[in-house]
C-alpha positions as CSV (number, residue, x, y, z in Angstrom):
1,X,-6.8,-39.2,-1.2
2,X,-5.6,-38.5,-4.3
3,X,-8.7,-37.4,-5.9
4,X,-9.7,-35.0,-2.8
5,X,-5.8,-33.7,-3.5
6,X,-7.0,-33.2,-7.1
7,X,-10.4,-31.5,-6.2
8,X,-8.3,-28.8,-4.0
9,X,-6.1,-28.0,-6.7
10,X,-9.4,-27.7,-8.9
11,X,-10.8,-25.3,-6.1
12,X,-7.3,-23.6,-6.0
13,X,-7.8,-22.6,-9.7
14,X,-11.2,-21.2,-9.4
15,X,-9.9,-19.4,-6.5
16,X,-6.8,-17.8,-8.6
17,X,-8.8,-16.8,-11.3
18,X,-11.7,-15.0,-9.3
19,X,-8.8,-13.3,-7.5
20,X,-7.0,-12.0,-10.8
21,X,-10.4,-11.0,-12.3
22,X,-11.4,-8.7,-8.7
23,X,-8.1,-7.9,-8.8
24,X,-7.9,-6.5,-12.0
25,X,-11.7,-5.2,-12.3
26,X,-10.0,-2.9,-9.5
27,X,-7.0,-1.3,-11.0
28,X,-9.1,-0.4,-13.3
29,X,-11.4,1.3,-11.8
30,X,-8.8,3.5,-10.2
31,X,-8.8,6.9,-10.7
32,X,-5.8,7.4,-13.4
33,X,-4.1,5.1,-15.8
34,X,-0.6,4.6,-17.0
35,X,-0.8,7.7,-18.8
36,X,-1.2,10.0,-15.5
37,X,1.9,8.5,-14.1
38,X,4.4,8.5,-16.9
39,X,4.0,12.2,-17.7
40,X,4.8,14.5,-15.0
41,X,1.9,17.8,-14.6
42,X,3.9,20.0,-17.1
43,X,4.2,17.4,-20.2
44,X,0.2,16.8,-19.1
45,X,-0.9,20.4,-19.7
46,X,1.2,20.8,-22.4
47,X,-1.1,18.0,-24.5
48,X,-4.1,19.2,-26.0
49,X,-7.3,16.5,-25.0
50,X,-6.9,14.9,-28.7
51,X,-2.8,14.3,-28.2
52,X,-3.7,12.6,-24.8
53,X,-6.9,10.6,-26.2
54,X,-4.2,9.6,-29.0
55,X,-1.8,8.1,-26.7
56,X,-3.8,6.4,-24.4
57,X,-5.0,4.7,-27.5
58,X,-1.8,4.3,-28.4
59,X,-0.9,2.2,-25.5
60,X,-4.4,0.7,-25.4
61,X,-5.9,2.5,-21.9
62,X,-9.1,3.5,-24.3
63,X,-10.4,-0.1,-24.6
64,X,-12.9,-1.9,-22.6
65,X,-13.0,-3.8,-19.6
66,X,-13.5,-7.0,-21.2
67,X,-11.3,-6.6,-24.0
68,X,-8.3,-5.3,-21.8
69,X,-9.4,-8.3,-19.5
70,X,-9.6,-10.7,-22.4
71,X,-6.0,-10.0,-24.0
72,X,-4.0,-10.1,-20.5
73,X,-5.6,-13.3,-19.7
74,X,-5.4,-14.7,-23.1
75,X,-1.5,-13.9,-22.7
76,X,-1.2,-15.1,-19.0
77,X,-2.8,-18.3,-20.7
78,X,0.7,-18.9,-22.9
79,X,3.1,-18.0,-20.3
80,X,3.4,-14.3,-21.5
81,X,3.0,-12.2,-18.4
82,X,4.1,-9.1,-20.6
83,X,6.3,-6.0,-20.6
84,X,6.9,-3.8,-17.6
85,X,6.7,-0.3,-18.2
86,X,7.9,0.6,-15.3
87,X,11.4,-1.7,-15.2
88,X,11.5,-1.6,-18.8
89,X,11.9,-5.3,-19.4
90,X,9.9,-8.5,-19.2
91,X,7.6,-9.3,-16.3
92,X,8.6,-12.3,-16.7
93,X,12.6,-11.8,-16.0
94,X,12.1,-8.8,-13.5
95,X,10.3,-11.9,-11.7
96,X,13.2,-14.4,-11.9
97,X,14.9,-12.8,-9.7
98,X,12.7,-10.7,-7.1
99,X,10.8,-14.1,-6.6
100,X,13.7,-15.8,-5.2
101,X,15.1,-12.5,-3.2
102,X,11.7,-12.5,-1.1
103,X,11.4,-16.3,-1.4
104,X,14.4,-16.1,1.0
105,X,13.0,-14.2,3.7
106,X,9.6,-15.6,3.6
107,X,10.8,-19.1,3.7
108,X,13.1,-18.6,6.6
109,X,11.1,-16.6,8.5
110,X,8.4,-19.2,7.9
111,X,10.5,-21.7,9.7
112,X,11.9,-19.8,12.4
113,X,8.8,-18.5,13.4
114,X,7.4,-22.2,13.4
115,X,9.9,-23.6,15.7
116,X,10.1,-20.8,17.9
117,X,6.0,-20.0,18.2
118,X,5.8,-23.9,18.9
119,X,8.5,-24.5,21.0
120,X,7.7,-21.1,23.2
121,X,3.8,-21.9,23.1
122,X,4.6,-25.8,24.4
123,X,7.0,-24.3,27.0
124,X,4.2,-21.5,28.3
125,X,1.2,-24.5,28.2
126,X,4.1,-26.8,30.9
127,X,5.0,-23.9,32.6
128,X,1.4,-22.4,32.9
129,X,0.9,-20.1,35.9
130,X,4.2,-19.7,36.5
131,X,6.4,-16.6,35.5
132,X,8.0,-18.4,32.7
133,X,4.4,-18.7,31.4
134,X,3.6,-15.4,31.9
135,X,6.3,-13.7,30.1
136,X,6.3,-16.1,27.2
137,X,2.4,-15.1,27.1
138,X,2.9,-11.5,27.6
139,X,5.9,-10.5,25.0
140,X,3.8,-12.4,21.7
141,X,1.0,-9.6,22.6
142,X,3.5,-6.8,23.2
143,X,4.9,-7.7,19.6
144,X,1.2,-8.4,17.9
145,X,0.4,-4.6,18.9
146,X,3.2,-3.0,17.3
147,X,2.7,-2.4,13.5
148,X,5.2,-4.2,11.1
149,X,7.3,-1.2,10.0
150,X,7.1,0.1,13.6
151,X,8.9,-2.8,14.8
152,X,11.2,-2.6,11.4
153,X,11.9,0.9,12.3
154,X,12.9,0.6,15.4
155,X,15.3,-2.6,15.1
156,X,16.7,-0.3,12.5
157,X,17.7,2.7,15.4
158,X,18.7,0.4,18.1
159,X,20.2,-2.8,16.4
160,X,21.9,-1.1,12.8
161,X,22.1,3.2,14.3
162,X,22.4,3.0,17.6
163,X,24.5,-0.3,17.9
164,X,26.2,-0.4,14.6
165,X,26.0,-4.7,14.7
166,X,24.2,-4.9,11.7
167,X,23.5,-3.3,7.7
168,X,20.1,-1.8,8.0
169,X,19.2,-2.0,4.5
170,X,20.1,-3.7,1.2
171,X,20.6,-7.3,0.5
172,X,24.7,-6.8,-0.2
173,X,27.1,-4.5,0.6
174,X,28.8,-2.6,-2.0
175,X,31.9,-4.3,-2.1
176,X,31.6,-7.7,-1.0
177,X,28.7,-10.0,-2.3
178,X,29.0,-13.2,-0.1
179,X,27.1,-15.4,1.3
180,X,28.3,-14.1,4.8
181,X,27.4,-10.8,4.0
182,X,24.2,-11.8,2.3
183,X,23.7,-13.3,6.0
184,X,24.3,-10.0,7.8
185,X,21.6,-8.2,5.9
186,X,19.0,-10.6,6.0
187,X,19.1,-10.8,10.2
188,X,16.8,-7.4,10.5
189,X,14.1,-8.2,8.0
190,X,13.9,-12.1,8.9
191,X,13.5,-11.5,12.4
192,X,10.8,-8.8,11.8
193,X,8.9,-11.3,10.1
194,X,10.2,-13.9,12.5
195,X,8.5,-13.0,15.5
196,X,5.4,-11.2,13.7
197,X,4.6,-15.4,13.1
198,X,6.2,-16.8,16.1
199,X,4.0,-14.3,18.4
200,X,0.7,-15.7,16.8
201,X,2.0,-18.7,17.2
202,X,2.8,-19.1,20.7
203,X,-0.6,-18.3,21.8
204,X,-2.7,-20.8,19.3
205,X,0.1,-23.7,20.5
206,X,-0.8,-22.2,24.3
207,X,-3.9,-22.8,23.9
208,X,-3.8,-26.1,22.4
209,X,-1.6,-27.9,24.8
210,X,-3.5,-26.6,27.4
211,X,-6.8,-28.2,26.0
212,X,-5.5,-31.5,25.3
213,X,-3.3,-31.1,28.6
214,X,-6.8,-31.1,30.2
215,X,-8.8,-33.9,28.4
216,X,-9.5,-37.6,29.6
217,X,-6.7,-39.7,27.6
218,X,-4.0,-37.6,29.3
219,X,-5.2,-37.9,33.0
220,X,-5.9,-42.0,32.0
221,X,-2.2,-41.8,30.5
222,X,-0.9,-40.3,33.5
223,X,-3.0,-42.8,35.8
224,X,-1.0,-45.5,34.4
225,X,2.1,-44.5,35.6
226,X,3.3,-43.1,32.3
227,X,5.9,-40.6,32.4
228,X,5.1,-37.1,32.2
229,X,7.5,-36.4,29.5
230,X,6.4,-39.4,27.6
231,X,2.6,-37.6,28.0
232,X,3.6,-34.4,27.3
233,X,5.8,-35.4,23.8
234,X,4.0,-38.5,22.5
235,X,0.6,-37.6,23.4
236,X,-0.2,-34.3,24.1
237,X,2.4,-32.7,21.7
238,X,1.4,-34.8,18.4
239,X,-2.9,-34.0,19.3
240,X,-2.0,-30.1,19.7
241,X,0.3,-30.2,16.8
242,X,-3.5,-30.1,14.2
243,X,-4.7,-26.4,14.8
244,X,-1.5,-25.4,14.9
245,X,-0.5,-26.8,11.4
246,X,-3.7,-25.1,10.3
247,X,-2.7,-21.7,12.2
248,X,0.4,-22.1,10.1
249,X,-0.8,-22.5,7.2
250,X,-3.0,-19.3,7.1
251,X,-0.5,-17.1,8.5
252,X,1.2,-17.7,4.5
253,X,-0.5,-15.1,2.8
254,X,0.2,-12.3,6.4
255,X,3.8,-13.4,5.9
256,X,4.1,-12.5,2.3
257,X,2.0,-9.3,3.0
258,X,4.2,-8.5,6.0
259,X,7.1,-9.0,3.4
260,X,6.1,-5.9,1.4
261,X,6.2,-3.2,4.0
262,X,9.4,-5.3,5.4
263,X,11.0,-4.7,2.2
264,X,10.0,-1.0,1.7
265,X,11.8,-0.8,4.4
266,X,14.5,-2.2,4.7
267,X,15.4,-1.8,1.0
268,X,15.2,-5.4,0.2
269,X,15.2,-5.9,-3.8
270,X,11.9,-8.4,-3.4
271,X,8.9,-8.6,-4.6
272,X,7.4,-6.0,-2.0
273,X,9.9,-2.9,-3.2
274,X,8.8,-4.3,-6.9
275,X,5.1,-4.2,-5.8
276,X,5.7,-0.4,-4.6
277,X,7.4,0.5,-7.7
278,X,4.7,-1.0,-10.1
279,X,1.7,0.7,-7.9
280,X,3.5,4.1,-8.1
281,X,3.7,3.9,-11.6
282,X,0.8,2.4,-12.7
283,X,2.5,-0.7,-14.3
284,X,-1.0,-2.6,-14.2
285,X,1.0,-5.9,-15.9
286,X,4.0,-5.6,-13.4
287,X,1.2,-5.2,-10.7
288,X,-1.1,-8.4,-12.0
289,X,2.6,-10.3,-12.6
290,X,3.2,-10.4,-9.2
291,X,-0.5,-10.9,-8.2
292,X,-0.3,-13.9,-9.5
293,X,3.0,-15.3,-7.7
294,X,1.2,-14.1,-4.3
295,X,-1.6,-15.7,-5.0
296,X,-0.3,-19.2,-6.2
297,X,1.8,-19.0,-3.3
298,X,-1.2,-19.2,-0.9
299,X,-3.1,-21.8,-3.1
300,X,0.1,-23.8,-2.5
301,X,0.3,-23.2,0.8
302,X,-3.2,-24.5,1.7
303,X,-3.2,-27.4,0.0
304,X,0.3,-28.2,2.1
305,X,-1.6,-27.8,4.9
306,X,-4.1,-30.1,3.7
307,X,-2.0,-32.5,3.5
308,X,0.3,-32.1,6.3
309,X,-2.9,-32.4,8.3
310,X,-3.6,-36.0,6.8
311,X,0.0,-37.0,7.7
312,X,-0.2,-35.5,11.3
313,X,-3.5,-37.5,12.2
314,X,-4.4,-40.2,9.5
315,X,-8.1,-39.4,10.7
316,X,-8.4,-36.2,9.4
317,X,-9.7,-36.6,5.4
318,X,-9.3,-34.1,3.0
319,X,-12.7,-33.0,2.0
């Protein structure tokens, strides 16, 4: 196991690094540079062709692909993820702390959403045909239809305008910086993100209950006079519980992507207001900084679903 565990993470690093190079390879063939977005279209005009040529240059835009590739990475090599432009400090220490600030919502909506897609998706697969099942089955599509900052938006009007029960923005409020306030401003975004996973998940954990529900080993279990709740939890339950783990586990990567427009948003100081910043401004090393977060993140989170397949069903092999 341990050197299947060792091959993924091998296959995780080839993975990052084609990633970075597409990814870069593309922001540099976008139209503009740095350049374009620190000077506004007055201070542009103003520079004749040869003071412009001179300052991209000066702040290395004129070089090549290759060698521009070749320094970054030679720097992301030594733990140097450079200078942002745009924040005016270290990548590195702008990341510190936006890491952790998205970390937060990602990480609880990542739970939530598990334990209320499964729990709602067992309930729908007990209760099939019945009106129970068909509102749990009905309201994960309703919410899968409506865009993420739709469904942002509109918590925002009802919940923090409308009602006035909640901050609609922000991660504190200006005078008080507790953990009870920190609390109150996370409700919105989390449970935007929340049930964004949980409605995915209720129909995958549907679905899969239903199929074991309907295979041979339950009807023998239930022939020999086991209990249906005994079926339902220690047979059933533990069977549908591998495409789920996988369902999961791929959903990662929508759940950090989700947390960019949830942040925009809602003003959250994550990575996703970070990400906007950097793109509007060019910053091509704040941009590639938190490219690399993201996608370590879902190189991580596949080989935890590796695993936590392995443990589910001792059958399964990583492979």
């Amino acid at each position: 196991m341990l050197t299947q565990i060792l091959r993924r993470i091998a296959t995780g690093l080839v993975v990052l690094w084609v990633t970075l190079t597409v990814v870069f390879l593309g922001l540099d063939l976008a139209p503009g540079d740095e350049l374009d977005a620190r000077l506004s279209a007055e201070a542009a005009a103003a520079l004749t062709p040869e003071e412009m040529q001179a300052k991209r240059h000066e702040l290395g835009l004129d070089r090549a692909f290759p060698i521009k590739y070749g320094i970054w990475l030679g720097k992301v090599a030594t733990g140097d993820l450079g200078y942002s432009t745009s924040e005016d400090m270290d990548i590195a220490e702008v990341l510190k702390v936006t890491v952790g600030n998205t970390a937060m919502l990602v990480f609880t909506a990542l739970f939530l959403g598990t334990i209320f897609g499964i729990f709602f998706g067992v309930l729908a697969a007990i209760k099939e045909n019945t009106w129970i099942d068909y509102v749990v089955g009905s309201i994960p599509i309703f919410i899968a239809g409506i865009p993420g900052f739709i469904l942002s938006l509109g918590l925002i009007y009802t919940v923090s305008v409308k009602m006035n029960l909640l901050p609609s923005g922000y991660m504190h409020s200006l005078t008080d910086e507790s953990f009870p306030d920190l609390v109150k401003h996370m409700i919105l975004p989390v449970s935007v993100l929340t049930m964004v996973l949980a409605a995915q998940l209720v129909r995958y954990t549907r679905a899969s209950m239903l199929d074991v529900l309907s295979s041979e080993f339950i009807t023998a279990a239930k022939a020999k006079g086991i209990s249906n709740r005994r079926v339902i939890f220690n047979h059933a339950f533990r069977n549908a519980l591998l495409p789920v783990i996988s369902v999961v586990g791929l959903h990662v990567p929508e759940i950090i992507a989700g947390a960019v427009i949830t942040e925009t948003v809602f003003t959250w100081p994550g990575m996703g207001t970070l990400a906007v910043r950097a793109a509007g401004g060019r910053d091509v090393p704040m941009v590639m900084g938190i490219v690399i977060v993201v996608a370590v993140a879902v190189v991580i989170s596949n080989l935890i679903t590796d695993i936590a397949y392995t443990v589910a069903d001792p059958r399964v092999r990583l492979g």
